[in-house]
LUMROFI-650755 format. One line per field, with one value per residue (C-alpha): residue number from 1; z, y, x. Coordinates in nm, 4 decimals. Layout:
residues N
num [NUM  ...]
w [Z  ...]
v [Y  ...]
u [X  ...]
end
This chain:
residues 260
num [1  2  3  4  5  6  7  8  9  10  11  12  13  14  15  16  17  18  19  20  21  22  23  24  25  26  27  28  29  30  31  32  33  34  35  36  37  38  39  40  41  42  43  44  45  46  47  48  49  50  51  52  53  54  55  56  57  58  59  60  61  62  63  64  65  66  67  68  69  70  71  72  73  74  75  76  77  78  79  80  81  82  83  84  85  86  87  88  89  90  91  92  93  94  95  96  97  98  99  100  101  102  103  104  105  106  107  108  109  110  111  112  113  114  115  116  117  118  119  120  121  122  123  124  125  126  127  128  129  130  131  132  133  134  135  136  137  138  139  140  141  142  143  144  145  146  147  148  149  150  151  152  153  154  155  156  157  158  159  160  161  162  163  164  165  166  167  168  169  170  171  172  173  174  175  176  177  178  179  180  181  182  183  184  185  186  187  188  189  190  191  192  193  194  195  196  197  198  199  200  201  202  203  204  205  206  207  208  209  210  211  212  213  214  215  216  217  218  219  220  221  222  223  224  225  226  227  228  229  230  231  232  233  234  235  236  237  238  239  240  241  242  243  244  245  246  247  248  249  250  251  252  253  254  255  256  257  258  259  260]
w [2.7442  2.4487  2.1262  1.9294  1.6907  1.3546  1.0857  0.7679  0.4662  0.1622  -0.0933  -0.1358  -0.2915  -0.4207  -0.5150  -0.7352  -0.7269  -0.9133  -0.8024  -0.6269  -0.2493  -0.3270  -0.4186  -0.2194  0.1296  0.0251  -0.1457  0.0896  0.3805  0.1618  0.1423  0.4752  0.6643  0.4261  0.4403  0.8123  0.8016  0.6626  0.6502  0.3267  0.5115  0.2640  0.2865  0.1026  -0.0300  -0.1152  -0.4060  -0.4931  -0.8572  -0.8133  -0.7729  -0.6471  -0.2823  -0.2059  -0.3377  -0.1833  0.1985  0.1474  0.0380  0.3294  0.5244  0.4490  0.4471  0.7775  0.9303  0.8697  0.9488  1.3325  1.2491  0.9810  1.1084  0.7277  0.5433  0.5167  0.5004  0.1551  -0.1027  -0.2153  -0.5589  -0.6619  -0.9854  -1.2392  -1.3651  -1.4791  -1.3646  -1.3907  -1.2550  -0.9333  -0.9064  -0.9890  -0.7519  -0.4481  -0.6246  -0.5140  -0.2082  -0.2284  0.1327  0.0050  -0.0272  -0.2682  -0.4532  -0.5983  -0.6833  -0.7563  -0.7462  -0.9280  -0.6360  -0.8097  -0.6374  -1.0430  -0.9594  -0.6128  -0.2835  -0.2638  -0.5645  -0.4352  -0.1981  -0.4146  -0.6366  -0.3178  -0.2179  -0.5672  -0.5753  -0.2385  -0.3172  -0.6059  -0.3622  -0.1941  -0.5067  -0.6106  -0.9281  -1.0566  -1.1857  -1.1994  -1.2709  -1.2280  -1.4392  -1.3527  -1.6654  -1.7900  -1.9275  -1.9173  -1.8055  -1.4803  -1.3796  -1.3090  -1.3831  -1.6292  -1.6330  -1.9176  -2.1664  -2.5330  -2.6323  -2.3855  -2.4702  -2.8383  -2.7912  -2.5295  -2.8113  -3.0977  -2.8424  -2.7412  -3.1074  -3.1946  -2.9086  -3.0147  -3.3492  -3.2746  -3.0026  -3.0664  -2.7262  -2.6968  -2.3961  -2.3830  -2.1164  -2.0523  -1.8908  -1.6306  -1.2608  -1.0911  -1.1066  -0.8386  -1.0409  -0.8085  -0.6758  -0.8393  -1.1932  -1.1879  -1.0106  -1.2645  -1.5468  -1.3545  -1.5085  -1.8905  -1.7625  -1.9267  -1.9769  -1.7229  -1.8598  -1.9430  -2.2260  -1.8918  -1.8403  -2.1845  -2.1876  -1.8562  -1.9572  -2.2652  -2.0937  -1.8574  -2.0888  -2.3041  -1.9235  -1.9114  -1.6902  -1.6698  -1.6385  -1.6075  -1.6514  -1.3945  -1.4971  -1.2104  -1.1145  -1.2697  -1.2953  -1.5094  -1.2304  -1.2896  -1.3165  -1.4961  -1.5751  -1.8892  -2.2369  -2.4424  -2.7744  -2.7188  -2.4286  -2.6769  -2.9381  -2.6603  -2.5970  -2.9381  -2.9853  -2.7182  -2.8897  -3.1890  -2.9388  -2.7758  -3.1345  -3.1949  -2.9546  -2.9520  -3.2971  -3.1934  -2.8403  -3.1179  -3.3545  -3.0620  -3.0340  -2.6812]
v [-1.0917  -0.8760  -1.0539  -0.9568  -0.7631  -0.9466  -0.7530  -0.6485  -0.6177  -0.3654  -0.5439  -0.9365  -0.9213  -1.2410  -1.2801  -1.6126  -1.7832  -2.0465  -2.1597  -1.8099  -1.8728  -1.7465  -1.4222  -1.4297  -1.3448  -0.9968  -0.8871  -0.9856  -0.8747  -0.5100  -0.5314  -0.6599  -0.3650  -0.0956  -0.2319  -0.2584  0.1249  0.1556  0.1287  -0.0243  -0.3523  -0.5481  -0.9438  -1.0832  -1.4583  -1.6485  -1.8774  -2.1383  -2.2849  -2.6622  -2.6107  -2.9359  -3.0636  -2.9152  -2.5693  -2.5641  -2.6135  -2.3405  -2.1345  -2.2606  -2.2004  -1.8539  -1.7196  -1.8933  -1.7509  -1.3553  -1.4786  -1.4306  -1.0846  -1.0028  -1.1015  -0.9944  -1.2529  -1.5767  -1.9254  -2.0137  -2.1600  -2.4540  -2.6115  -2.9416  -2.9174  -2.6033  -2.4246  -2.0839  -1.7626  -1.6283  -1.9757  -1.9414  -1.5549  -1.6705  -1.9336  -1.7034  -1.5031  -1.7246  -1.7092  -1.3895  -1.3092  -0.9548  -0.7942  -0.4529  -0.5073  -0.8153  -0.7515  -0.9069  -0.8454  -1.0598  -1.1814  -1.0836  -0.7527  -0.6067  -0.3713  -0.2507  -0.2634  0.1161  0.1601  -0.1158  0.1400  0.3958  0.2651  0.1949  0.5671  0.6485  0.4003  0.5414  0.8936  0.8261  0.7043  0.9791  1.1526  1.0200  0.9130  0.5566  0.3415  0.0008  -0.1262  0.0277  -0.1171  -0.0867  0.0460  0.0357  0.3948  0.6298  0.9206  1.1493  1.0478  0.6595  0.4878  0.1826  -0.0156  -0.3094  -0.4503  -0.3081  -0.6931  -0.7045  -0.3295  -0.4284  -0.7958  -0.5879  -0.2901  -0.5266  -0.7550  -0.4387  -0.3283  -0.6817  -0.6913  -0.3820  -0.4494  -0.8121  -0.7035  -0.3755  -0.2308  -0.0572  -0.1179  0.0110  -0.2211  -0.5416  -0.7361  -0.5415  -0.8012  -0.5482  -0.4881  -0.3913  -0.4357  -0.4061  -0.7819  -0.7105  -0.6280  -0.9436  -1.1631  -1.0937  -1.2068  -1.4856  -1.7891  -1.6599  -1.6523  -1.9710  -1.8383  -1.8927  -1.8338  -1.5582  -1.4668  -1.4370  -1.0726  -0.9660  -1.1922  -1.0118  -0.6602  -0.7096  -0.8992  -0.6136  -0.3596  -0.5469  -0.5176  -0.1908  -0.1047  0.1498  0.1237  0.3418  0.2810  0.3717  0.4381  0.2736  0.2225  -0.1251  -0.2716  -0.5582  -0.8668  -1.1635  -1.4960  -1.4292  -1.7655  -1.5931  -1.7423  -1.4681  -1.6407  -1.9243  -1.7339  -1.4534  -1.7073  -1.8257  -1.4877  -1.4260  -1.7631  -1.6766  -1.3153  -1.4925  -1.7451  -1.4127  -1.2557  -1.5413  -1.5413  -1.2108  -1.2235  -1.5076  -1.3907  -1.0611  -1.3123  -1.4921  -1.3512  -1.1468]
u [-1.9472  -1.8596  -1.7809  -1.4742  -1.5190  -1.4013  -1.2195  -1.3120  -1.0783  -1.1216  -0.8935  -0.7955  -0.4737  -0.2797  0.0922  0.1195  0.4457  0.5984  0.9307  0.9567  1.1325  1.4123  1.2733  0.9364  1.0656  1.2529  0.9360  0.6809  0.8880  0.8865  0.5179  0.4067  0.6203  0.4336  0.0696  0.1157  0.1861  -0.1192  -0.5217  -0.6218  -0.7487  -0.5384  -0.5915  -0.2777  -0.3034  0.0351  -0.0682  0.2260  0.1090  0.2163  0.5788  0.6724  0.6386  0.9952  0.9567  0.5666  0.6935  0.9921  0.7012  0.4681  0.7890  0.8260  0.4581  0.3915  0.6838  0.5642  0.2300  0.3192  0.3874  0.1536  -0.2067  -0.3509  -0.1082  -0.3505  -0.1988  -0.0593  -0.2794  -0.0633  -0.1976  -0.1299  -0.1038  0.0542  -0.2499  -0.0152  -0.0747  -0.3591  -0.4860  -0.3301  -0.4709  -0.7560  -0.7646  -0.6709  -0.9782  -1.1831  -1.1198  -1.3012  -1.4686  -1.6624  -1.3824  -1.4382  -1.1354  -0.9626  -0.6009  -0.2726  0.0822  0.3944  0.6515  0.9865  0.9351  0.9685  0.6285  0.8556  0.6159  0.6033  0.4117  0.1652  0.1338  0.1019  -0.1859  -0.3922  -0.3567  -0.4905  -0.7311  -0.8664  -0.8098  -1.0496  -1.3077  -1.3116  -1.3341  -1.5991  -1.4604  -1.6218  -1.3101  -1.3613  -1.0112  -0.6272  -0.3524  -0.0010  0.1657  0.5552  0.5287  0.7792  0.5950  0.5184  0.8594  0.8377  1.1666  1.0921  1.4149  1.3176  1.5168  1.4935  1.3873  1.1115  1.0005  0.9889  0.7657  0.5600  0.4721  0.4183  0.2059  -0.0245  -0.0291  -0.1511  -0.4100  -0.5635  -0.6044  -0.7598  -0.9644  -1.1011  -0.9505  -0.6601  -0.4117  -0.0575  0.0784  -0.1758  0.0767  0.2367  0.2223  0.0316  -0.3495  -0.6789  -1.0636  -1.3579  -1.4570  -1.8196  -1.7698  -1.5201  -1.7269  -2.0006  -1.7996  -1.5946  -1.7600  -1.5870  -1.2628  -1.1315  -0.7489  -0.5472  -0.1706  -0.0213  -0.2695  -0.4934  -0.4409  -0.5989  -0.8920  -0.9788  -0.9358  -1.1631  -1.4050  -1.4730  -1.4008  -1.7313  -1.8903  -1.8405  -1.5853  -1.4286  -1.0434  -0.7115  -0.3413  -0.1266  0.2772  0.4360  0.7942  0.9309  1.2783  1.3319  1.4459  1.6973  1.5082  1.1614  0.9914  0.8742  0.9744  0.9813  0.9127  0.7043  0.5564  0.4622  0.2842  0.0870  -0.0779  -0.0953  -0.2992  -0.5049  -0.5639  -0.6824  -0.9397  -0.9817  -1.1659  -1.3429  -1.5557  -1.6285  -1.7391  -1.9402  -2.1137  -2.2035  -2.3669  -2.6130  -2.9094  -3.0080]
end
């Protein structure tokens, strides 16, 4: 008797959601049908960050119900408690299995499914390259021809933000906190236990962290249109990240000052 032969994945990808079933099913529908088109070997992890009991088992509902179609969806990760964003990617992180790649994905559909798609193709096209890039950003440029739809508000908060981050940190970013990002599983792995920020300041604390590891790391201009509903506040949101900036420098300054 032959055993069967158990499949391997290439990329864990999670799609955090708070409060999201109302928006989750069109995108993950979107995604499901393309990565089943495909062979990337995609694991996808639903992670609800404590929504509530009510808003968890629409969730549950919802991934459970592609699940019969989609063998590569997992069962939702359904937290107890809020821990913000990058806490709940973080958390389907950890579910990490030795996959290559460790990404993550925003489930208002904003970063559209096809350019998912599209920065796996790149990502694997650089593979075969043999090109060494440890980390692809999805980036709200206007360039190549993507089609950025944003509003002049949230362009303005995200330039001063990336100006700010820059000078603070040393490393310059045009777009840290696009929803859509792939880093190879080892480099972040290797720095997982100094992850502390798990918010939205989360996305900057882990591009310097593995910029200081020495990754290596592109933006990609992607497609993005700006969708109805975002649970970001746009002012006390933004001094969050820019407190966590400031947290951010200080202990640089002070991991430079300890001996090695």
């Amino acid at each position: 008797m032959t055993k069967e032969k158990k499949e391997t994945f290439r990329y864990l990808l999670a799609i955090p959601c708070w409060c999201e079933s109302k928006r989750l099913g069109k995108f993950l529908t979107e995604l499901c049908d393309l990565l089943a088109c495909e062979e990337f070997r995609v694991r996808v992890i639903v992670v609800d960050d404590g929504s509530g009991s009510e808003e968890a088992e629409k969730t549950k509902g919802i991934v459970n119900y592609y699940r019969e179609k989609y063998p590569f969806l997992m069962d939702p990760l359904l937290l107890s408690k809020n821990r913000g964003k990058g806490g709940a990617i973080y958390a389907g992180w950890d579910l990490w299995a030795g996959e290559e790649w460790l990404g993550f994905v925003d489930a208002d559909g904003a970063t559209p499914a096809r350019e998912v798609i599209r920065m796996l193709k790149a990502i694997e096209e650089a593979e075969r390259s043999g090109v060494k890039i440890d980390g692809w950003l999805a980036s709200r440029v206007k360039m190549l021809g993507r089609d950025v739809q944003r509003t002049i508000l949230r362009h303005v908060i995200g330039r001063v933000y990336a100006t700010l981050s820059s000078i603070i940190t040393g490393i310059s970013v045009y777009d840290s906190q696009c929803g859509c990002k792939f880093y190879r599983a080892e480099i972040v792995r290797s720095i997982r236990e100094d992850l502390v920020e798990e918010r939205f300041g989360f996305d900057i604390e882990l591009i310097v962290l593995l910029k200081h590891a020495g990754a290596n790391l592109v933006e990609f201009p992607v497609d993005w249109h700006d969708i109805s509903g975002s649970k970001v506040h746009l002012v006390w949101d933004s001094i969050r990240m820019f407190l966590t900036l400031v947290k951010l420098a200080r202990k640089l300054k002070r991991d430079r000052s300890l001996p090695h």
